[in-house]
ZADO-1210 file (C-alpha; in nm, 4 decimals, padded with zeros to 6 digits):
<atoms>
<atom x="-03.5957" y="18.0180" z="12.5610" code="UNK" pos="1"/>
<atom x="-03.4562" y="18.1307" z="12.9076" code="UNK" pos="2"/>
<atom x="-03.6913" y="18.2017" z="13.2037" code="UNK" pos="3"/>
<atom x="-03.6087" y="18.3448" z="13.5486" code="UNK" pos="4"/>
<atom x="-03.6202" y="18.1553" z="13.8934" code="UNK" pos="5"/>
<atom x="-03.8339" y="18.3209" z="14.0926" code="UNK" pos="6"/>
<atom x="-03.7392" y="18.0956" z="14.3885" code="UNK" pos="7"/>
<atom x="-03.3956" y="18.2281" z="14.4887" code="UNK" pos="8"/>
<atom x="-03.2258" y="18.4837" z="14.7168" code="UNK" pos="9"/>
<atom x="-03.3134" y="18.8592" z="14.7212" code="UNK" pos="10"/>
<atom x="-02.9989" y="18.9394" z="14.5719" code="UNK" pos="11"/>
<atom x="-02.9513" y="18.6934" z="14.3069" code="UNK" pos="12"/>
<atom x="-03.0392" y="18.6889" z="13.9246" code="UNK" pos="13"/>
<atom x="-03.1341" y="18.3282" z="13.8250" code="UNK" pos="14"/>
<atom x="-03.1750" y="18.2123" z="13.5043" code="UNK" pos="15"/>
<atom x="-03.2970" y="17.8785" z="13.3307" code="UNK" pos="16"/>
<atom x="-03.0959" y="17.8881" z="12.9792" code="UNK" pos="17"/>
<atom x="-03.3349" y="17.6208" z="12.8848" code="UNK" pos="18"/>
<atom x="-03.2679" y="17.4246" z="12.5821" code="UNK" pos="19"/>
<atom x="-03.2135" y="17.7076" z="12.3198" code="UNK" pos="20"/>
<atom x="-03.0146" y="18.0119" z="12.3557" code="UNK" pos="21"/>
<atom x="-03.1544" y="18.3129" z="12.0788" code="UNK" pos="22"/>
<atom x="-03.0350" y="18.6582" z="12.0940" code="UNK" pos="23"/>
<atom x="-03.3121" y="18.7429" z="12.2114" code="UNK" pos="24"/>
<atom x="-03.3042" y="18.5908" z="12.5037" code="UNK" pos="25"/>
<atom x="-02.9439" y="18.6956" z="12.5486" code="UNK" pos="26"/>
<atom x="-03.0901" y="19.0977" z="12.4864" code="UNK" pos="27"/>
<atom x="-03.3453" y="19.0506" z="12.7491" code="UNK" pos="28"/>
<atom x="-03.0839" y="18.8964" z="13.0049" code="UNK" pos="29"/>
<atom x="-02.8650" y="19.1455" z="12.9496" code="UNK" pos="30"/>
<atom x="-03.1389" y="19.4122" z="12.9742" code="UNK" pos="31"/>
<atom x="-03.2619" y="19.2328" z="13.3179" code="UNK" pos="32"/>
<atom x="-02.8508" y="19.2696" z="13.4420" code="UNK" pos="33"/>
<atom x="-02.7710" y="19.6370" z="13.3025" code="UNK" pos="34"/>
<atom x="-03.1074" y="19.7615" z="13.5099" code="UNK" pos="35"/>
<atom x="-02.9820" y="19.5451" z="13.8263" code="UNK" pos="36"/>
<atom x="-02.6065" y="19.6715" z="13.7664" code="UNK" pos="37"/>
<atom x="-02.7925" y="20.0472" z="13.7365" code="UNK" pos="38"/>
<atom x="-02.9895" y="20.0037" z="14.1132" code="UNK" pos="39"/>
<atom x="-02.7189" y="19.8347" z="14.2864" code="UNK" pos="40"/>
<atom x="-02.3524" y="19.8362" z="14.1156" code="UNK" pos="41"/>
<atom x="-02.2813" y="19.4829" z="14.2007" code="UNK" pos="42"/>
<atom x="-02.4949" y="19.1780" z="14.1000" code="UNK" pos="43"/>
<atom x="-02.4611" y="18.8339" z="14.1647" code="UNK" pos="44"/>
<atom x="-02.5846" y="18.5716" z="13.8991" code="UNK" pos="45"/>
<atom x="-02.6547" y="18.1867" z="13.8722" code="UNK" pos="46"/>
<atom x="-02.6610" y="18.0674" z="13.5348" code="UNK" pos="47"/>
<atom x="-02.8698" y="17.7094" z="13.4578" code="UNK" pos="48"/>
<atom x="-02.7242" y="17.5781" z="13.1767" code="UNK" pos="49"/>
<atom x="-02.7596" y="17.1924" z="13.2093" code="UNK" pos="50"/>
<atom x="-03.0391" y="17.1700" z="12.9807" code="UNK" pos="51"/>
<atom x="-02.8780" y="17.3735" z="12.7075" code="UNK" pos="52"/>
<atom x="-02.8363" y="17.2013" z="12.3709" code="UNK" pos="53"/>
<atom x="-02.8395" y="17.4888" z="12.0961" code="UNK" pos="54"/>
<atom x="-02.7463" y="17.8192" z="12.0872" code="UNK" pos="55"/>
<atom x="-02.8101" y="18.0769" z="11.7640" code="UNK" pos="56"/>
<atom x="-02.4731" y="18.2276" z="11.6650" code="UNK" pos="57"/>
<atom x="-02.6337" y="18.5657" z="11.6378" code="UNK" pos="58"/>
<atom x="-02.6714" y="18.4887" z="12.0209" code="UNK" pos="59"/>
<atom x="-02.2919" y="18.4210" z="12.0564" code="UNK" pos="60"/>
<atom x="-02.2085" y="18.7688" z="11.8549" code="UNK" pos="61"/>
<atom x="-02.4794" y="18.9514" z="12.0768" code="UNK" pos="62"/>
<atom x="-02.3228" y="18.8261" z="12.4192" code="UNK" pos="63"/>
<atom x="-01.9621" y="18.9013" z="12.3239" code="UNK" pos="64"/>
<atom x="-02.0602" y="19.2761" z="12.2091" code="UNK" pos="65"/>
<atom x="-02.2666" y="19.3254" z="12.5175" code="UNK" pos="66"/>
<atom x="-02.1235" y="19.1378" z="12.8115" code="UNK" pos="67"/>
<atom x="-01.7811" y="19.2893" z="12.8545" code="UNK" pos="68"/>
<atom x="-01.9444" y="19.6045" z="12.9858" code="UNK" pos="69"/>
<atom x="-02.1426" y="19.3902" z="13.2759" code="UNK" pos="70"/>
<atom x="-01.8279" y="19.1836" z="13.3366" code="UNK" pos="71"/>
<atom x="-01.7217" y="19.3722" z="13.6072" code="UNK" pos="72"/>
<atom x="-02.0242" y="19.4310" z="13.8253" code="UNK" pos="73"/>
<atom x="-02.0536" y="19.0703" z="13.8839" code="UNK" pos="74"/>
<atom x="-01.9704" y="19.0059" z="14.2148" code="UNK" pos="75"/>
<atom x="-02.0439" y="18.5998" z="14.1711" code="UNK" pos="76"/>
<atom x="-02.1512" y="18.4051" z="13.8882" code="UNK" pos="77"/>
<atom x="-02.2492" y="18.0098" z="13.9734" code="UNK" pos="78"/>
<atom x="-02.2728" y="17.7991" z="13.6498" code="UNK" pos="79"/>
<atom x="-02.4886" y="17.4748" z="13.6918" code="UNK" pos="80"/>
<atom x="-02.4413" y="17.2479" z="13.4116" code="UNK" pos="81"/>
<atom x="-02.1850" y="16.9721" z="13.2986" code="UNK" pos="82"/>
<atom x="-01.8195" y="16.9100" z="13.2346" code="UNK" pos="83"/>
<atom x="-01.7839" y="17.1421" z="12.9799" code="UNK" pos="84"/>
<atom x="-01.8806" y="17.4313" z="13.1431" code="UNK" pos="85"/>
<atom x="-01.6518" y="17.3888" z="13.4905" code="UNK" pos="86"/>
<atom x="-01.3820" y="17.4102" z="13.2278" code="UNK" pos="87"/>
<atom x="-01.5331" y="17.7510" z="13.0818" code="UNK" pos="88"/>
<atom x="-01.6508" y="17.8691" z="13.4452" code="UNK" pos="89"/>
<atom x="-01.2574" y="17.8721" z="13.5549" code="UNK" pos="90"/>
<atom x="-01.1459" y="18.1002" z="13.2702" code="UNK" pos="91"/>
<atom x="-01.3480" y="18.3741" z="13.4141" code="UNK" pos="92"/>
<atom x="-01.1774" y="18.3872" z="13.7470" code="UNK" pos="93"/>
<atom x="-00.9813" y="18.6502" z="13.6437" code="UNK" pos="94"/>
<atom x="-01.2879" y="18.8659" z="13.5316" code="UNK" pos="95"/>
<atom x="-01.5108" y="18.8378" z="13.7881" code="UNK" pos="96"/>
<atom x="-01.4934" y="18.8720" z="14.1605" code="UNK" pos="97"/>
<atom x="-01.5969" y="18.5033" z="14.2318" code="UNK" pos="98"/>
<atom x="-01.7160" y="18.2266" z="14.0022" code="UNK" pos="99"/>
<atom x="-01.7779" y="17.8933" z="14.0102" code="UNK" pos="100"/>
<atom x="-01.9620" y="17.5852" z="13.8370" code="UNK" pos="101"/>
<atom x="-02.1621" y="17.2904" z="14.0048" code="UNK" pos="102"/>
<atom x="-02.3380" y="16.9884" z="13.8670" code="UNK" pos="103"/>
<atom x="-02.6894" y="16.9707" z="13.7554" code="UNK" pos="104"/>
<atom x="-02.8053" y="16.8343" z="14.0462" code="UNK" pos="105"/>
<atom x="-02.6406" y="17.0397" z="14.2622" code="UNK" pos="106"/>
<atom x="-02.8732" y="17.3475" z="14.2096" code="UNK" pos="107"/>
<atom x="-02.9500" y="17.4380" z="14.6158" code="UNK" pos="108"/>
<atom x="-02.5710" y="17.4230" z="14.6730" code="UNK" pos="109"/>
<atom x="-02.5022" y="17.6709" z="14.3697" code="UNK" pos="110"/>
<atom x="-02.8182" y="17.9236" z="14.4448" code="UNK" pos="111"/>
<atom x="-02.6938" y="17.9018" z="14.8669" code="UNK" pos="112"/>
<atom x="-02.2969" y="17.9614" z="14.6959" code="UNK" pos="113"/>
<atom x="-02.4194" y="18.2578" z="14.5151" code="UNK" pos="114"/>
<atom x="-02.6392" y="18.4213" z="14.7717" code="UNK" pos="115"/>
<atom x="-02.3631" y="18.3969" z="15.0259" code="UNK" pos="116"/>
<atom x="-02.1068" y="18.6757" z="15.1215" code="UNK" pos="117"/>
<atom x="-01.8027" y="18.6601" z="14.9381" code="UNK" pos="118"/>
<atom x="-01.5065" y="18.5644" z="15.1044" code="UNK" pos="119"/>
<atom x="-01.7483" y="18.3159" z="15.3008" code="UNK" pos="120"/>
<atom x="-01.6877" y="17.9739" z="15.1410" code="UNK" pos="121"/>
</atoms>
């Protein structure tokens, strides 16, 4: 179940994936990001994923009909998790305006990354 940091920059969406991704947590993310995208076009998000172990493949379906339509109102995206997703993280470079993955324990690096002007680091 996901839950969302409270702790972070005004104009960041932060998100603790948690251990288990369902689609319902991936509906009430993406209802979260379509009401952000509707106030203020662009949106930047940081993504926790370091804890995630198991993710329901109606999940998978339900972000792969929904995202593409969010895609390109994400001005940054900051993945913090391991190896596997820096690897995933660089495919999207050509999607997004700015994106980029850091390791677990590099959380205050990612949410100050993500908050930040782009163009700035």
């Amino acid at each position: 179940m996901y839950r969302r940091l409270s702790d972070t920059p005004s104009n960041v969406l932060a998100y603790d994936l948690g251990a288990e991704l369902t689609a319902e947590d991936v509906a009430g993310i993406h209802a979260e990001l379509s009401s952000a995208v509707e106030a203020q076009d662009r949106v930047r998000v940081l993504v926790m994923a370091d804890r995630l172990q198991d993710v329901e493949p109606a999940a998978v379906w339900r972000e792969l009909r929904m995202t593409p339509d969010l895609l390109g109102h994400v001005e940054r995206l900051a993945v913090v998790g391991d190896e596997p997703w820096h690897a995933w993280v660089a495919t999207l470079s050509d999607t997004l305006g700015e994106a980029e993955s850091f390791e677990p324990d590099a959380l205050a690096t990612a949410l100050e990354w993500v908050g930040e002007e782009p163009g700035t680091s």
